[in-house]
mmCIF file as gemmi writes it, N, C-alpha and C atoms, coordinates in Angstrom:
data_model
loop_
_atom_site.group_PDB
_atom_site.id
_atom_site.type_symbol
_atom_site.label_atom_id
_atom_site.label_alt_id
_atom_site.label_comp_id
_atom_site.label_asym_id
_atom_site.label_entity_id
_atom_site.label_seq_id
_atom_site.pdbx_PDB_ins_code
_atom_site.Cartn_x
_atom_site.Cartn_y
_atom_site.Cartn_z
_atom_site.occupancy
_atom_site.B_iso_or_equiv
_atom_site.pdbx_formal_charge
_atom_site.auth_seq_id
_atom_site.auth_asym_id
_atom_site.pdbx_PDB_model_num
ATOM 1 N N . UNK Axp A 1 ? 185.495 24.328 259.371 1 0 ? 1 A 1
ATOM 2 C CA . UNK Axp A 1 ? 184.372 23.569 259.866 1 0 ? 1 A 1
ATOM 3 C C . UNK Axp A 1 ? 184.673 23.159 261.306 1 0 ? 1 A 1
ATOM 4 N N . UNK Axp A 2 ? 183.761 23.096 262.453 1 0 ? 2 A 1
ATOM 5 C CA . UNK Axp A 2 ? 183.906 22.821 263.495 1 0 ? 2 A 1
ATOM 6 C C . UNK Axp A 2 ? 184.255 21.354 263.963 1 0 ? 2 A 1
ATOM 7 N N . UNK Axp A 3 ? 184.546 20.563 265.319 1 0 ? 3 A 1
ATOM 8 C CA . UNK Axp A 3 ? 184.606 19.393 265.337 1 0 ? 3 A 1
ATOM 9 C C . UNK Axp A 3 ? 183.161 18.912 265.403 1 0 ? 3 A 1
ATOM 10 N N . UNK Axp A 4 ? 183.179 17.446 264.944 1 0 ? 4 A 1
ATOM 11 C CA . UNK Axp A 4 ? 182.308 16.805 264.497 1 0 ? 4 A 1
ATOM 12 C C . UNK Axp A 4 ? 181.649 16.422 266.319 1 0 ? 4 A 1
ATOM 13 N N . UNK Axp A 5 ? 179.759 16.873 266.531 1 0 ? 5 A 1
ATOM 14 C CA . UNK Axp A 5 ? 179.376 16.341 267.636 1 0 ? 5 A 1
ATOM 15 C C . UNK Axp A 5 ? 178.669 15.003 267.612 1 0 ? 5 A 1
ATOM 16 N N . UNK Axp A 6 ? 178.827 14.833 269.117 1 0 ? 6 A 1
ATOM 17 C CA . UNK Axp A 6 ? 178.203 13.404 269.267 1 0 ? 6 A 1
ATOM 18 C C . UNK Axp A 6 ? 177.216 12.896 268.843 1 0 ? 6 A 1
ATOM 19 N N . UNK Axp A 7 ? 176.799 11.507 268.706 1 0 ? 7 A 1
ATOM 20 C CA . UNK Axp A 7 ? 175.498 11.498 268.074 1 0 ? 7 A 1
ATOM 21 C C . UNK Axp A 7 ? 174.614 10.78 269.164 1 0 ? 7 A 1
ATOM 22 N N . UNK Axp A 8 ? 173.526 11.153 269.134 1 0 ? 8 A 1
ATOM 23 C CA . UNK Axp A 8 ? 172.49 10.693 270.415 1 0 ? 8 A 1
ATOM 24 C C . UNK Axp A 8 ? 171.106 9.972 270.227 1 0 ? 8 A 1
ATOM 25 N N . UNK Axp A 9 ? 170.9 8.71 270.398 1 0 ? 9 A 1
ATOM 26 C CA . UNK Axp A 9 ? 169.423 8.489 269.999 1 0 ? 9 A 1
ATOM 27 C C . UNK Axp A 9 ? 168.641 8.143 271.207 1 0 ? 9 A 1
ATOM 28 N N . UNK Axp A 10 ? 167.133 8.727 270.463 1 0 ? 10 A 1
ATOM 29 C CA . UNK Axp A 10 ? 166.026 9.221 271.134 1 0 ? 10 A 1
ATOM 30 C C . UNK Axp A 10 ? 164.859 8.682 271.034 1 0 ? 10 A 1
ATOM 31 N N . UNK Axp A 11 ? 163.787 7.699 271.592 1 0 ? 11 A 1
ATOM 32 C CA . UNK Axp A 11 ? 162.492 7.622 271.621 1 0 ? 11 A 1
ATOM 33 C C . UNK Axp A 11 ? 162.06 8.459 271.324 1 0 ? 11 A 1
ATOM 34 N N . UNK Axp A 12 ? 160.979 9.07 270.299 1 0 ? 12 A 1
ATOM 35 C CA . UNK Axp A 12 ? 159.967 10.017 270.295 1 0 ? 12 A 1
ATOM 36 C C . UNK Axp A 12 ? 158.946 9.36 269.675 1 0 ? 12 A 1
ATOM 37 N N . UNK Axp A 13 ? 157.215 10.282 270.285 1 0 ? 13 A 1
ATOM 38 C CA . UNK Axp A 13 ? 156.289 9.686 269.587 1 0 ? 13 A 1
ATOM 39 C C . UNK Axp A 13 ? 156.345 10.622 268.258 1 0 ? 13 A 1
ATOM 40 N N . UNK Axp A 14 ? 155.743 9.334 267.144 1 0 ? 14 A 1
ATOM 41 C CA . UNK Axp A 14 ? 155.857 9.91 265.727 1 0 ? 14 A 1
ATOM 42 C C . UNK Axp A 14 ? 155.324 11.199 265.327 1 0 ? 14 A 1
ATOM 43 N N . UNK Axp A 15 ? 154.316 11.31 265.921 1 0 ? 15 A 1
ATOM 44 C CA . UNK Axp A 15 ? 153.201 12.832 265.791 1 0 ? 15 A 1
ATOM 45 C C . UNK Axp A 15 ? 154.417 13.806 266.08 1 0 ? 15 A 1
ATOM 46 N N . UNK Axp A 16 ? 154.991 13.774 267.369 1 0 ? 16 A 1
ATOM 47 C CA . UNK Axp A 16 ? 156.117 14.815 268.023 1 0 ? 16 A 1
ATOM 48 C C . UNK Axp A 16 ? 157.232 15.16 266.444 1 0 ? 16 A 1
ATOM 49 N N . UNK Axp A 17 ? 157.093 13.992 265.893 1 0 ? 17 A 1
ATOM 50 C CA . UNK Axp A 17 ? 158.343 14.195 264.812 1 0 ? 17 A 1
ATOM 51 C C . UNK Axp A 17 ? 157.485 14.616 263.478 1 0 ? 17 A 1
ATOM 52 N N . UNK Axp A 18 ? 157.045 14 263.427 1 0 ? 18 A 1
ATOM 53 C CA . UNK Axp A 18 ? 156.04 14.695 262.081 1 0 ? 18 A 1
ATOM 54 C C . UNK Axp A 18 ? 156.043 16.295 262.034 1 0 ? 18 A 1
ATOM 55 N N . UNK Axp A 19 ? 155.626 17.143 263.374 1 0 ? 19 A 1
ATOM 56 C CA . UNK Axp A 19 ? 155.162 18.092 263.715 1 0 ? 19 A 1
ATOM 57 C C . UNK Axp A 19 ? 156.769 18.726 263.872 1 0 ? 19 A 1
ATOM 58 N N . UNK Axp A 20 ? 157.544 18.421 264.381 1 0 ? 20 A 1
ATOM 59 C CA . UNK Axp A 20 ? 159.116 18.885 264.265 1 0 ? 20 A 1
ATOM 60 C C . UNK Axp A 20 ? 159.477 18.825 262.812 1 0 ? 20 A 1
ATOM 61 N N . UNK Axp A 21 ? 159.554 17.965 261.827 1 0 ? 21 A 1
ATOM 62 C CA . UNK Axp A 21 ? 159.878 18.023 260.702 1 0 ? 21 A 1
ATOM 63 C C . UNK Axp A 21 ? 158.677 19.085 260.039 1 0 ? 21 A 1
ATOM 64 N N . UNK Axp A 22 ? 158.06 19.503 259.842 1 0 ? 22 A 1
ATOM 65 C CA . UNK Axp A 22 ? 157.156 20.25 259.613 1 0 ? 22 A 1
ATOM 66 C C . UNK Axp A 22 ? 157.714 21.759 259.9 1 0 ? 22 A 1
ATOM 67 N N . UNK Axp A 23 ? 157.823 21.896 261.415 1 0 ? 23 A 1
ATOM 68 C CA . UNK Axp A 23 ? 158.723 23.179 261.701 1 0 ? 23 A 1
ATOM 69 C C . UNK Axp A 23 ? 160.072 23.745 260.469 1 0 ? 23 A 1
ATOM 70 N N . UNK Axp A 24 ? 160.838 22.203 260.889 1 0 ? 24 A 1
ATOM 71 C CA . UNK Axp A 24 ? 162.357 21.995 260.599 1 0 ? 24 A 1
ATOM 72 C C . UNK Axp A 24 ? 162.142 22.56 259.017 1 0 ? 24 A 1
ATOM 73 N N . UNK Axp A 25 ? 161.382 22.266 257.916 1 0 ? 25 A 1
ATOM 74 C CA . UNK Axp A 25 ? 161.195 22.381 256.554 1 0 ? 25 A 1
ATOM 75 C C . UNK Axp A 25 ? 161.023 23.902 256.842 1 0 ? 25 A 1
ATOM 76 N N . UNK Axp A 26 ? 159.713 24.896 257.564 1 0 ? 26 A 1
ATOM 77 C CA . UNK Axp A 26 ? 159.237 25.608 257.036 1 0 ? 26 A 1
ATOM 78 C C . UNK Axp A 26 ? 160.436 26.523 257.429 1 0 ? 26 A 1
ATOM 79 N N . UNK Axp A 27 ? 161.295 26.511 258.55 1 0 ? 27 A 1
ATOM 80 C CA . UNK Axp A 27 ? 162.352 27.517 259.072 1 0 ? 27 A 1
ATOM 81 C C . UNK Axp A 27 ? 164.128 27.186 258.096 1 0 ? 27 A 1
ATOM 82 N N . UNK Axp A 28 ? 163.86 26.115 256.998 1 0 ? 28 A 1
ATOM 83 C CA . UNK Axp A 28 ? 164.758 25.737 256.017 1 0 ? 28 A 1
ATOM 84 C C . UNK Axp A 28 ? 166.058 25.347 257.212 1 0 ? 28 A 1
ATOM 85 N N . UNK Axp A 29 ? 165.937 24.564 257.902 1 0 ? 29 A 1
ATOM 86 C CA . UNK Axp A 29 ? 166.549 23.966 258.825 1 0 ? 29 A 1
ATOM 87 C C . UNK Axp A 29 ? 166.614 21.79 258.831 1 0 ? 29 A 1
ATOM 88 N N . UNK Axp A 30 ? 167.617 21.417 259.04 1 0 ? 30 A 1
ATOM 89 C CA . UNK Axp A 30 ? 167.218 19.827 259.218 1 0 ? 30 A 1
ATOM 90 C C . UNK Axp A 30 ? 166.846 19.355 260.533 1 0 ? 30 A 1
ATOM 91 N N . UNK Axp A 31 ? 166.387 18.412 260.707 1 0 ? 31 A 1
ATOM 92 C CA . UNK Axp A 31 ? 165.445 18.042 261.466 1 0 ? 31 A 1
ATOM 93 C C . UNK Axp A 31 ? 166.504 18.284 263.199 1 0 ? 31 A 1
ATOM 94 N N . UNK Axp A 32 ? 167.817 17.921 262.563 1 0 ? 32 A 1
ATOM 95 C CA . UNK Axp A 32 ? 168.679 17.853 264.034 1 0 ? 32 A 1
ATOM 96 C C . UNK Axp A 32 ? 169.044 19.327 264.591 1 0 ? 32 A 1
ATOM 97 N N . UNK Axp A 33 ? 168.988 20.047 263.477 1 0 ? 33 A 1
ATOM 98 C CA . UNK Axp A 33 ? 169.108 21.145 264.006 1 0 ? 33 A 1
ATOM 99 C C . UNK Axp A 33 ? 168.159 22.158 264.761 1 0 ? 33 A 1
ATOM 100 N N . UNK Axp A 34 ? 166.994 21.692 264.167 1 0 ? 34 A 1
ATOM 101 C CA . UNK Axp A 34 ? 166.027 22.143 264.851 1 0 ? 34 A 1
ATOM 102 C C . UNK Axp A 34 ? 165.579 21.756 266.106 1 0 ? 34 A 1
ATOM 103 N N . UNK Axp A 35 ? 165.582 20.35 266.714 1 0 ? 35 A 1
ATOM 104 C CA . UNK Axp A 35 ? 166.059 19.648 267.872 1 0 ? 35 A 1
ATOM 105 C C . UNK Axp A 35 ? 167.024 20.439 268.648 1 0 ? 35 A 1
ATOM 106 N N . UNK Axp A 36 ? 168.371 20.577 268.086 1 0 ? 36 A 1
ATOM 107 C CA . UNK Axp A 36 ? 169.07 20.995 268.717 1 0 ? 36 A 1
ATOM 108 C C . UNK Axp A 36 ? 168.766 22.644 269.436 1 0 ? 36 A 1
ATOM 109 N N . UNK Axp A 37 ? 168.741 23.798 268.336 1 0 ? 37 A 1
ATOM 110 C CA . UNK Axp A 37 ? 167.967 24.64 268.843 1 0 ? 37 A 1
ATOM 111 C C . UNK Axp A 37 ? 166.821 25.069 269.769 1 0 ? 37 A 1
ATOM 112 N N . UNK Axp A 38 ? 166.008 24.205 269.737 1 0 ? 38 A 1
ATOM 113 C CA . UNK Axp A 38 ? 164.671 23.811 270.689 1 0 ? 38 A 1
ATOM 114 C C . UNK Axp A 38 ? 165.565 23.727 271.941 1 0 ? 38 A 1
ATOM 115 N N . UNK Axp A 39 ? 166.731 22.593 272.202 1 0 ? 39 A 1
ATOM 116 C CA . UNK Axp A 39 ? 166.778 22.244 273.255 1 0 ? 39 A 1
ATOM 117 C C . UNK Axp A 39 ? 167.91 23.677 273.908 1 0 ? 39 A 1
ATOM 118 N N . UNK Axp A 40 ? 168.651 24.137 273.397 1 0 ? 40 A 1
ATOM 119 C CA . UNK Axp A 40 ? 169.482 25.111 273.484 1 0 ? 40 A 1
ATOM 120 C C . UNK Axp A 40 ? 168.389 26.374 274.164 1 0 ? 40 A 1
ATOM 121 N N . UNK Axp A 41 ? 167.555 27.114 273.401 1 0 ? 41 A 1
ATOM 122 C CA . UNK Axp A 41 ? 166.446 27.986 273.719 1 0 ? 41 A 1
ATOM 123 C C . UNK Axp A 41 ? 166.016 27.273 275.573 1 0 ? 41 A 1
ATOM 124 N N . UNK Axp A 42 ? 165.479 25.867 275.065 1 0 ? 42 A 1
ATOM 125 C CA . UNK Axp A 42 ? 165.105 25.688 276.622 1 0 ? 42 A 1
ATOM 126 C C . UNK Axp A 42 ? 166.147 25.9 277.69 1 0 ? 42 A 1
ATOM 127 N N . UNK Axp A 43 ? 167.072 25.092 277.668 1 0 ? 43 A 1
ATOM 128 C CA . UNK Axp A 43 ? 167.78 25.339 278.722 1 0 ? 43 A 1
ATOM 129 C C . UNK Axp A 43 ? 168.444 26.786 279.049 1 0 ? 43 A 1
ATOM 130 N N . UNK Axp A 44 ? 168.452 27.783 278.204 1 0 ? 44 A 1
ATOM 131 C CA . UNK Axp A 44 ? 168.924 28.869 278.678 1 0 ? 44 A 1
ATOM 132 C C . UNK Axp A 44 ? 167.716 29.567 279.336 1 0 ? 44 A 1
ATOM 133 N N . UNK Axp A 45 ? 166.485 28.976 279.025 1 0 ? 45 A 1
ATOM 134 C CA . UNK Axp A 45 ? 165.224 30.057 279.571 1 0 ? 45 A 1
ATOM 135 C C . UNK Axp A 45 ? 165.027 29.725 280.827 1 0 ? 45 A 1
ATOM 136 N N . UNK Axp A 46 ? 165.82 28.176 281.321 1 0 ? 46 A 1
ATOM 137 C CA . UNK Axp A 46 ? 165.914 27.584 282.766 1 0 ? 46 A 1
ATOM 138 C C . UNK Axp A 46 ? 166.809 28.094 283.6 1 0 ? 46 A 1
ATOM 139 N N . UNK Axp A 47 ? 167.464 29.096 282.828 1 0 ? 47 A 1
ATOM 140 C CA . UNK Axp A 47 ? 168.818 30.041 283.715 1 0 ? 47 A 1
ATOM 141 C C . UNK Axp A 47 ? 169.994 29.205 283.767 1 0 ? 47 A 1
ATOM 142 N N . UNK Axp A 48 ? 170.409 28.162 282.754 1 0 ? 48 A 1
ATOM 143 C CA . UNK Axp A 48 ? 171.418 27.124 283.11 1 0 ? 48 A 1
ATOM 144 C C . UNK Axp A 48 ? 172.68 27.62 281.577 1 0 ? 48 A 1
């Protein structure tokens, strides 16, 4: 198992999370991971 990452909290509006957990269920993923992925995808499409 890998080392354990940081943990980070976040303002979001509820709709934004509703609609993420929604994703997160249908791709059999938890909610952080799907966050996490989202943000991973973005920043590489920014060339970083």
């Amino acid at each position: 198992m890998g080392a354990e990452k940081p943990v980070y909290s976040f303002r979001l509006n509820p709709e934004l999370v509703d609609a993420l957990k929604v994703l997160a269920k249908e791709q059999n993923r938890n909610l952080s991971n799907l966050v996490e992925t989202i943000l991973i995808e973005y920043v590489k499409k920014q060339g970083n």
